[in-house]
Backbone as JSON Lines, residues from 0, in Angstrom:
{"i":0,"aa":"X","n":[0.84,-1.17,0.0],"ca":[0.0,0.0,0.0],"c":[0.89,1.24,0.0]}
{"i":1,"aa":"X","n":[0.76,2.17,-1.42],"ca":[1.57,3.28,-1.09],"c":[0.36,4.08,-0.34]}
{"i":2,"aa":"X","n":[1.42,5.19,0.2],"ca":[0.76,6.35,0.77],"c":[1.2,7.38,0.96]}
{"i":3,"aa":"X","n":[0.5,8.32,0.47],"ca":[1.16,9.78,-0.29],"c":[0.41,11.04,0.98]}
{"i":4,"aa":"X","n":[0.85,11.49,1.56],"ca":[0.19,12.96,2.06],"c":[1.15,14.2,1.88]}
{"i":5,"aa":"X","n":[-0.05,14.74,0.73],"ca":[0.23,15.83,0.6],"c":[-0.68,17.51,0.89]}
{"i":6,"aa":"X","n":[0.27,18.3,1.11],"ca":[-0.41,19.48,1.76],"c":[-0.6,21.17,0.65]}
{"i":7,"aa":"X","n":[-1.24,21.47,-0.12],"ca":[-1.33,22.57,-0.52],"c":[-1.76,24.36,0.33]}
{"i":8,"aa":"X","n":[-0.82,24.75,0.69],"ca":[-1.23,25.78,1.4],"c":[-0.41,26.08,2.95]}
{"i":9,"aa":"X","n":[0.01,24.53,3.11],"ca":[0.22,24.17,4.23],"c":[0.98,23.06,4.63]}
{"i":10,"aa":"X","n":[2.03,23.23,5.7],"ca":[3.23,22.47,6.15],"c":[2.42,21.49,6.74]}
{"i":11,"aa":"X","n":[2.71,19.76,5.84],"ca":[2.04,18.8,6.87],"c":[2.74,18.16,7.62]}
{"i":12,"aa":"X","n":[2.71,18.29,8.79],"ca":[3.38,18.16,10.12],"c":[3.32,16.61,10.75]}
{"i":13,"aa":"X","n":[4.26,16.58,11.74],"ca":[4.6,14.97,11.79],"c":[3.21,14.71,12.77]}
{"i":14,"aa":"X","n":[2.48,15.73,13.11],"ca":[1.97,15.19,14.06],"c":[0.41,14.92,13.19]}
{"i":15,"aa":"X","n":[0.16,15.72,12.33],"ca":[-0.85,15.54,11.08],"c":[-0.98,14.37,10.41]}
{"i":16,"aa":"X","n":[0.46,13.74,9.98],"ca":[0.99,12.78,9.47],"c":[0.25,11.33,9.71]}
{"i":17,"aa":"X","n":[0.68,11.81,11.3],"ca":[0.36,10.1,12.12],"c":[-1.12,10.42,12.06]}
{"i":18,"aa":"X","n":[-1.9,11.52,12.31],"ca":[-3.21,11.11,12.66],"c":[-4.18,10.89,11.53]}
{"i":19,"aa":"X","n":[-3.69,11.1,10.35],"ca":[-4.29,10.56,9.48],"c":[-4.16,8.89,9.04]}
{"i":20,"aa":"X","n":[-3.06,8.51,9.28],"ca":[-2.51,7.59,9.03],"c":[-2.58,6.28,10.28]}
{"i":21,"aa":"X","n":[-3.09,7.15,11.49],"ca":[-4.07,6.83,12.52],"c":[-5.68,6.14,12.11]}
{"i":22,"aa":"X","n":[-6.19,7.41,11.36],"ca":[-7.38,7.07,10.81],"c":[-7.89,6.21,10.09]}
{"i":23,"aa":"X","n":[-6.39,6.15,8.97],"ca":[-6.44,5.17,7.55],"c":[-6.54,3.72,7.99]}
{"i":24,"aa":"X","n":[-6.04,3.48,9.49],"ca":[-6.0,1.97,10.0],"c":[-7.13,1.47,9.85]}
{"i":25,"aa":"X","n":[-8.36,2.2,10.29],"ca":[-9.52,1.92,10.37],"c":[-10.3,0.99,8.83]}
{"i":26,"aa":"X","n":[-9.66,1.93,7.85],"ca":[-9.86,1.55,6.42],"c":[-9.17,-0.08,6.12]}
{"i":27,"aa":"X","n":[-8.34,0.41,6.75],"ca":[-7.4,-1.29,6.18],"c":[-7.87,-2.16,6.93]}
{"i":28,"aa":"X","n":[-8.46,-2.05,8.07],"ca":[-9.39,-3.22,9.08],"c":[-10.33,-3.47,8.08]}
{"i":29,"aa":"X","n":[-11.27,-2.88,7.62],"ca":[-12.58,-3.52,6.65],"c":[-12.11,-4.08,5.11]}
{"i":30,"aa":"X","n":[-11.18,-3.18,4.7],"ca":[-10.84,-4.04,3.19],"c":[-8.77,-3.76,2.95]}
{"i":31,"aa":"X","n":[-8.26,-4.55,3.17],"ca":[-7.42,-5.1,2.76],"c":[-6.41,-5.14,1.41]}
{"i":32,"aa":"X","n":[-7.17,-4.93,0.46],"ca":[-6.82,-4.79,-0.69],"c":[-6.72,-3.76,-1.49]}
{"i":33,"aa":"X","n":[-5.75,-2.21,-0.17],"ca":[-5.74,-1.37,-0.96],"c":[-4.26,-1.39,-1.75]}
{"i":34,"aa":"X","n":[-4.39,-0.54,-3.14],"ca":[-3.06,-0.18,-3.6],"c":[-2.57,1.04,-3.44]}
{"i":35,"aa":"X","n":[-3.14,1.75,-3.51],"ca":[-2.53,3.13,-3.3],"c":[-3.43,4.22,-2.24]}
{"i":36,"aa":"X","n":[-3.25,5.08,-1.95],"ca":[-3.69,6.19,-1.09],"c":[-2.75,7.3,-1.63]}
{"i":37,"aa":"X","n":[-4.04,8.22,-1.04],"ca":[-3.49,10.04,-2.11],"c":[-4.23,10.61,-1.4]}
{"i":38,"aa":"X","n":[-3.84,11.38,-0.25],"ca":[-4.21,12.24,0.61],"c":[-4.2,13.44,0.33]}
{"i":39,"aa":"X","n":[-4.83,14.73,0.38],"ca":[-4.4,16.05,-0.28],"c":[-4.91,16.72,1.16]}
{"i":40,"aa":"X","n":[-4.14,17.65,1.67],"ca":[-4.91,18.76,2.93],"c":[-4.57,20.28,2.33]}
{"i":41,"aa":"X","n":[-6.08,21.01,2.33],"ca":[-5.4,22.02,1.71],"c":[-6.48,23.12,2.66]}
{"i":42,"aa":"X","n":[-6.07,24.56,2.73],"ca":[-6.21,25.32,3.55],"c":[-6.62,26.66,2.33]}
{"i":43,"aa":"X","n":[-7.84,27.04,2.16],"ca":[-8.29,27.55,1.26],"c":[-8.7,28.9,2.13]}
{"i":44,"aa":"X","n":[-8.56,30.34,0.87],"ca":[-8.31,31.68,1.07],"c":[-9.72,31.94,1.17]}
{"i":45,"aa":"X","n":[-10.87,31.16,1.25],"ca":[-11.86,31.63,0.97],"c":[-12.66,32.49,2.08]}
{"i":46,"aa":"X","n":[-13.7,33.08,1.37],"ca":[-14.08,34.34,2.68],"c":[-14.89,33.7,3.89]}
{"i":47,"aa":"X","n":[-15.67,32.26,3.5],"ca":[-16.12,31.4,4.67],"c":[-14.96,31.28,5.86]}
{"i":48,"aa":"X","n":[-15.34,31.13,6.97],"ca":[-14.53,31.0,7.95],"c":[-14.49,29.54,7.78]}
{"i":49,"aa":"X","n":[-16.11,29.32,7.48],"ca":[-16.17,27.48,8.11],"c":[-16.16,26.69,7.51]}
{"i":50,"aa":"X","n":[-15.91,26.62,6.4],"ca":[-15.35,25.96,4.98],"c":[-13.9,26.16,4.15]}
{"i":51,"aa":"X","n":[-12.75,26.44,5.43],"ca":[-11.87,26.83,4.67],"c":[-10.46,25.95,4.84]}
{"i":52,"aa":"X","n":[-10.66,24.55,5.58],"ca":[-9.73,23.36,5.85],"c":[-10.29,22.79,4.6]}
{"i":53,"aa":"X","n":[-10.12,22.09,3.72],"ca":[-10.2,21.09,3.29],"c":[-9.54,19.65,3.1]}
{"i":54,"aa":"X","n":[-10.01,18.55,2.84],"ca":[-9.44,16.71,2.68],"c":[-9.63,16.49,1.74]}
{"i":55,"aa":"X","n":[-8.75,15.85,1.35],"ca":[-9.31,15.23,0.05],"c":[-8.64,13.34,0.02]}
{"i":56,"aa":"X","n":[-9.2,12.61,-0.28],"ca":[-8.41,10.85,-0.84],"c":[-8.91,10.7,-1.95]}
{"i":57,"aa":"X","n":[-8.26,9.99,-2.64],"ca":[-8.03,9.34,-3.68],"c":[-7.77,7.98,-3.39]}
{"i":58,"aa":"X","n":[-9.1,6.58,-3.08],"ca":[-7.82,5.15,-2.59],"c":[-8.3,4.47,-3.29]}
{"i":59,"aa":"X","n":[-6.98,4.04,-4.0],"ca":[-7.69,2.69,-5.31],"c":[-7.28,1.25,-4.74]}
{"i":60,"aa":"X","n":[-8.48,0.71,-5.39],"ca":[-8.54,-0.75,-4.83],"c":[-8.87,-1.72,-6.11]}
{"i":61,"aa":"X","n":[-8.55,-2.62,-6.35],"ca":[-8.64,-3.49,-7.74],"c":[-9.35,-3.42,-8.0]}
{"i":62,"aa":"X","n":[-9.36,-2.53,-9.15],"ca":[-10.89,-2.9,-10.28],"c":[-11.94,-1.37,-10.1]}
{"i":63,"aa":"X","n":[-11.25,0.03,-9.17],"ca":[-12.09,1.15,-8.56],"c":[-10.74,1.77,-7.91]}
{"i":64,"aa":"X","n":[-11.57,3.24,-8.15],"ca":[-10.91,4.36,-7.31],"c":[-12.07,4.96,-6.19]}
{"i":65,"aa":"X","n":[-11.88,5.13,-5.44],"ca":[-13.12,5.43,-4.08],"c":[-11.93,6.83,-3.81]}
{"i":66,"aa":"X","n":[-13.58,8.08,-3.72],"ca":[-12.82,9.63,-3.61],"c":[-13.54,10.38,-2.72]}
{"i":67,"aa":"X","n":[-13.31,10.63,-1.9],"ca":[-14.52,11.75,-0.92],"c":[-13.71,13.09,-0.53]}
{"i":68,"aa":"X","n":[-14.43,14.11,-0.12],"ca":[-13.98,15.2,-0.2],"c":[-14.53,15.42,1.0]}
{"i":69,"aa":"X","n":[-13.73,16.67,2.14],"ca":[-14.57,17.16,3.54],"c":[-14.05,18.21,3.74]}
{"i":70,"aa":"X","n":[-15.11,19.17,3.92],"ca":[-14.49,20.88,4.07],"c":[-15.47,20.75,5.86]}
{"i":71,"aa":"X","n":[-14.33,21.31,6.38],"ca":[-14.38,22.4,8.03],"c":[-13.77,23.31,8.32]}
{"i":72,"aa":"X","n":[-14.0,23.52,9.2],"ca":[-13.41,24.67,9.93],"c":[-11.92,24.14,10.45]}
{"i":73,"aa":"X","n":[-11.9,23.01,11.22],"ca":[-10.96,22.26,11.77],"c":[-10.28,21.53,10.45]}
{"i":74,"aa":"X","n":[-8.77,21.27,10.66],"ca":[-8.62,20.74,10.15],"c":[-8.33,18.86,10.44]}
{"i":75,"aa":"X","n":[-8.79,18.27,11.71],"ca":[-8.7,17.49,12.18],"c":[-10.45,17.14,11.73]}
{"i":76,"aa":"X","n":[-10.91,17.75,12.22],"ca":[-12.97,17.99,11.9],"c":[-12.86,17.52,10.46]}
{"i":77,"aa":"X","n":[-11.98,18.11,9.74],"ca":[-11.86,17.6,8.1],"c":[-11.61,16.34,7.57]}
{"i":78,"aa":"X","n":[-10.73,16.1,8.66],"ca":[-10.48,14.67,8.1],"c":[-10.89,13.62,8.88]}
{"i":79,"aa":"X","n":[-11.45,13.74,9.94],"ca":[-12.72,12.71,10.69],"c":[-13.37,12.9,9.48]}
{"i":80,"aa":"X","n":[-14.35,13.22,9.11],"ca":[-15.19,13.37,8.59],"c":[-14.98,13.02,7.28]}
{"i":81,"aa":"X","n":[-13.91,12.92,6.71],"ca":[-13.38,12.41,5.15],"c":[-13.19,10.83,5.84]}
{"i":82,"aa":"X","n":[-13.0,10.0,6.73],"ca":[-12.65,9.08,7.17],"c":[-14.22,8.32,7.58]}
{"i":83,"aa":"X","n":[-14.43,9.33,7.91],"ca":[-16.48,8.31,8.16],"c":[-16.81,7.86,6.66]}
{"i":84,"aa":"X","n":[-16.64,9.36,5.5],"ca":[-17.31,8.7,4.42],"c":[-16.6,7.78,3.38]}
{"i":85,"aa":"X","n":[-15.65,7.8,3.72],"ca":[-14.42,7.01,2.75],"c":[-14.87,5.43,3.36]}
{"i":86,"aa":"X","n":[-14.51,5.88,4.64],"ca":[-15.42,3.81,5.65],"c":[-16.94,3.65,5.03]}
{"i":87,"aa":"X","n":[-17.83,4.17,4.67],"ca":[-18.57,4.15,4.06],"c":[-18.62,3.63,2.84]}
{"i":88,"aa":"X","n":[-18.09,4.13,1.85],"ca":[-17.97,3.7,0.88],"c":[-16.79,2.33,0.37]}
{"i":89,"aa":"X","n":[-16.0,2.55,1.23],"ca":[-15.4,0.99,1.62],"c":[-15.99,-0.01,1.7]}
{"i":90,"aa":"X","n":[-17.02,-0.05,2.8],"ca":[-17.71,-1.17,2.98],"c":[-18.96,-1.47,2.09]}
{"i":91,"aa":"X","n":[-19.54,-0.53,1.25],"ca":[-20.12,-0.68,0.32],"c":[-19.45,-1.2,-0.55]}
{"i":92,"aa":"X","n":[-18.43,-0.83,-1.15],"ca":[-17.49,-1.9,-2.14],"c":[-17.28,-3.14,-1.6]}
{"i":93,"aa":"X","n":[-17.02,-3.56,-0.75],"ca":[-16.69,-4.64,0.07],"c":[-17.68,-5.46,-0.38]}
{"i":94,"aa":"X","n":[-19.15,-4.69,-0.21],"ca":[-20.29,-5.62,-0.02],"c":[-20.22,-6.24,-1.43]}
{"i":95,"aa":"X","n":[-19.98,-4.91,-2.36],"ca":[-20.32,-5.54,-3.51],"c":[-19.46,-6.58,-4.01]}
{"i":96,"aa":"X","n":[-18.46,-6.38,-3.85],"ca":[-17.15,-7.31,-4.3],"c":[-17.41,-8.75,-3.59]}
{"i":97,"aa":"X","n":[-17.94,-9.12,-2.37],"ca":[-18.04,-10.34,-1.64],"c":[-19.49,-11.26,-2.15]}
{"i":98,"aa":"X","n":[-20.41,-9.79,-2.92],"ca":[-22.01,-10.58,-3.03],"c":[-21.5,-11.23,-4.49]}
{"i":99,"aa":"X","n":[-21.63,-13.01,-4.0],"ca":[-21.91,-13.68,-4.84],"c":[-23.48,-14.2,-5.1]}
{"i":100,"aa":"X","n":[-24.35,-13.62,-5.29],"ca":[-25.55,-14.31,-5.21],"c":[-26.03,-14.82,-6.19]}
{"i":101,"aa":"X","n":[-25.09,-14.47,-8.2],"ca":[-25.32,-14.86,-8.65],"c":[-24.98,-16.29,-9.06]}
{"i":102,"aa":"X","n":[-25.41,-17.49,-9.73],"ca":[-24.9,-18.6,-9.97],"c":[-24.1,-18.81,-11.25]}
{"i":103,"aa":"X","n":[-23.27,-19.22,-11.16],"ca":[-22.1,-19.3,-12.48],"c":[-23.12,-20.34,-13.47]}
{"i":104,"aa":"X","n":[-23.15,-19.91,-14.63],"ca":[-23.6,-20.48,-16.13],"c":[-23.76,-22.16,-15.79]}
{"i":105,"aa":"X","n":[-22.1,-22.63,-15.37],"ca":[-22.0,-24.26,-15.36],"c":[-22.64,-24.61,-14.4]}
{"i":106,"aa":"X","n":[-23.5,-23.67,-13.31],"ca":[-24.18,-24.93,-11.94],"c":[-26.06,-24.35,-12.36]}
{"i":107,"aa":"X","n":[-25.81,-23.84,-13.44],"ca":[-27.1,-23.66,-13.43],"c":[-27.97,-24.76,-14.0]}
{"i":108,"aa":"X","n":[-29.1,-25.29,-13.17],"ca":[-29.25,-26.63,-13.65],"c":[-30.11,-26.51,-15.29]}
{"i":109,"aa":"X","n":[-29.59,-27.3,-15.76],"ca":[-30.64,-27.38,-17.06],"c":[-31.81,-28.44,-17.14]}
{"i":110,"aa":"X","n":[-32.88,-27.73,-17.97],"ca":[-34.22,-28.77,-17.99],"c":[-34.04,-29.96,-18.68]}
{"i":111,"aa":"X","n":[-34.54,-30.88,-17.89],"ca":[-34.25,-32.13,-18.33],"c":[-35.33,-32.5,-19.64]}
{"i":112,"aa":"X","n":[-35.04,-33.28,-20.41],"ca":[-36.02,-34.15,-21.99],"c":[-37.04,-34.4,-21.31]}
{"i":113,"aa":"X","n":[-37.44,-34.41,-20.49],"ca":[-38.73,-35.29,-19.87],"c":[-39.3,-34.48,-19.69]}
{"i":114,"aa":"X","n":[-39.11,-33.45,-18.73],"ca":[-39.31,-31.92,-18.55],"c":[-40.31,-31.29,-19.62]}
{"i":115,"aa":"X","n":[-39.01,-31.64,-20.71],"ca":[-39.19,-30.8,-21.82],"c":[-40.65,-31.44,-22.9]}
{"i":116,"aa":"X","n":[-40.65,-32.73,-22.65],"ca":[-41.44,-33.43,-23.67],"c":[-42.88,-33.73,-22.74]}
């Protein structure tokens, strides 16, 4: 699993570092099979007070890229909150990737001549 954090606007600090990377554990407990991670923290000029931390991921997993975005005030508030919906959508992939409910072609039974006649 690579893992990239990067900061636009703003020095990301060792202590930023770990707590995202704190968070990301949570992700790798439900699915396993990530390849990459792409963290972005960026700190925007805008005239909102309370929309001006932003998160961003990028985490690809075989076969999908899963992306959520979280604007706060905090920049810790930002990335809780990028970490609820990213687990979210994790485990929705999960689900889908594990639901076998369909039956493969070869076990599907075929009608028998007798059946048929």
């Amino acid at each position: 699993m690579n893992l990239t954090i990067s900061g636009h606007h703003l020095d990301v600090t060792p202590a930023i570092r770990e707590y995202v990377h704190n968070k990301l554990e949570r992700i790798s407990r439900h699915f396993d099979q990530v390849i990459e991670i792409a963290v972005i923290l960026t700190v925007d000029n805008a005239r909102e007070r309370e929309s001006r931390q932003k998160a961003e991921i990028n985490l690809r997993v075989s076969g999908k890229t899963l992306y959520a975005e979280s604007l706060a005030q905090d920049l810790y508030a930002a990335i809780d909150t990028l970490i609820d919906k990213l687990d979210r959508q994790v485990v929705k992939h999960k689900n889908k990737v594990q639901n076998h409910s369909h039956d493969a072609i070869k076990y599907i039974a075929e009608p028998s001549v007798e059946a048929v006649a």
